[in-house]
C-alpha positions as CSV (number, residue, x, y, z in Angstrom):
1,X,153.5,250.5,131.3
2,X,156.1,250.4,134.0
3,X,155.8,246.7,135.3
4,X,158.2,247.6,138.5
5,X,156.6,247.5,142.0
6,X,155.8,249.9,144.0
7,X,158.8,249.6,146.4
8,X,161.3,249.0,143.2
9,X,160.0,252.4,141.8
10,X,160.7,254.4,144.9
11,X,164.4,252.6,145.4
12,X,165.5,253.9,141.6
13,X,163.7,257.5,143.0
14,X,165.9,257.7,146.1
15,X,168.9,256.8,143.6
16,X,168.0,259.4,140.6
17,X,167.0,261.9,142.9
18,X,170.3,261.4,145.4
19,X,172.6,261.8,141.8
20,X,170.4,264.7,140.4
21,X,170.0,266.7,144.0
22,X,172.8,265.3,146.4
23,X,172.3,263.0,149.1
24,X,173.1,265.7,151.8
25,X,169.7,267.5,150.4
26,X,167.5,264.4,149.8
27,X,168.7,262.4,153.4
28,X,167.7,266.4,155.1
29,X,164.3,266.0,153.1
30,X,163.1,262.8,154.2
31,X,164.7,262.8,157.8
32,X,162.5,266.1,158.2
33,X,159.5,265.2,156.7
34,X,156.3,264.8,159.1
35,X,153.5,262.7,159.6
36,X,151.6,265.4,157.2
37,X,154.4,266.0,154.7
38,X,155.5,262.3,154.3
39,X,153.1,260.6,152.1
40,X,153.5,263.3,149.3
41,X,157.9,262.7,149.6
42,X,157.1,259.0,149.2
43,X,154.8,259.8,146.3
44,X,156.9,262.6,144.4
45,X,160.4,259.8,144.9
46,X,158.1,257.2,143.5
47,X,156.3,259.1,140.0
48,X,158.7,262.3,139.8
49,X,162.1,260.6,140.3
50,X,161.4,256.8,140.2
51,X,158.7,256.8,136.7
52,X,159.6,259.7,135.4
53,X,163.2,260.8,135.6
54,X,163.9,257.1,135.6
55,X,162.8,255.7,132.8
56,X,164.6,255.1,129.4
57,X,164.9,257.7,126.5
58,X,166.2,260.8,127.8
59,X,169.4,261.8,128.9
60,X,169.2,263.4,132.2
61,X,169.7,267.1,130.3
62,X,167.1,266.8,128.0
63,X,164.8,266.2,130.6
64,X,166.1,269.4,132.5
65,X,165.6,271.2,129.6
66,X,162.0,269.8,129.3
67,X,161.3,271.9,132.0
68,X,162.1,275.4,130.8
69,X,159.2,275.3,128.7
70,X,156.8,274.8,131.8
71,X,158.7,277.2,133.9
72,X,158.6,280.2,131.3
73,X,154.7,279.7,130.7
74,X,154.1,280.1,134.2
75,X,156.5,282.9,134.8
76,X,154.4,284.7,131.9
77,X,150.8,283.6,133.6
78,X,152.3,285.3,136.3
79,X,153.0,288.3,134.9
80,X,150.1,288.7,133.0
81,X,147.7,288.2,136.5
């Protein structure tokens, strides 16, 4: 269980996802984000970047490649629909 707070969570989110993404892109993101639109960039830094890509055990390309598997199944529901 991750025992950081909330707001430490978020801070190693904004960190991982500035290295991953760029800080040009992520600072465009959450300068632009709206009253509607905020809430979910707080919660995707927090869980996607901050729990997720933060945590111990992977390197940062074994978690990219993690992905593939997702993206292909979905490219193939597509195709079958």
């Amino acid at each position: 269980m991750d025992k950081r707070s909330h707001q430490e969570r978020y801070n190693d989110g904004i960190k991982t996802r500035k290295e991953v993404l760029g800080a040009e892109y992520v600072d465009r993101a959450l300068t632009s984000a709206t009253d509607f639109d905020r809430p979910f960039q707080e919660f995707m830094t927090e869980t996607c970047w901050g729990m997720t890509w933060g945590r111990e055990g992977l390197t940062r390309k074994q978690r990219s490649l993690n992905k593939a598997p997702f993206y292909f199944s979905r490219l193939l529901a597509f195709e079958k629909a």
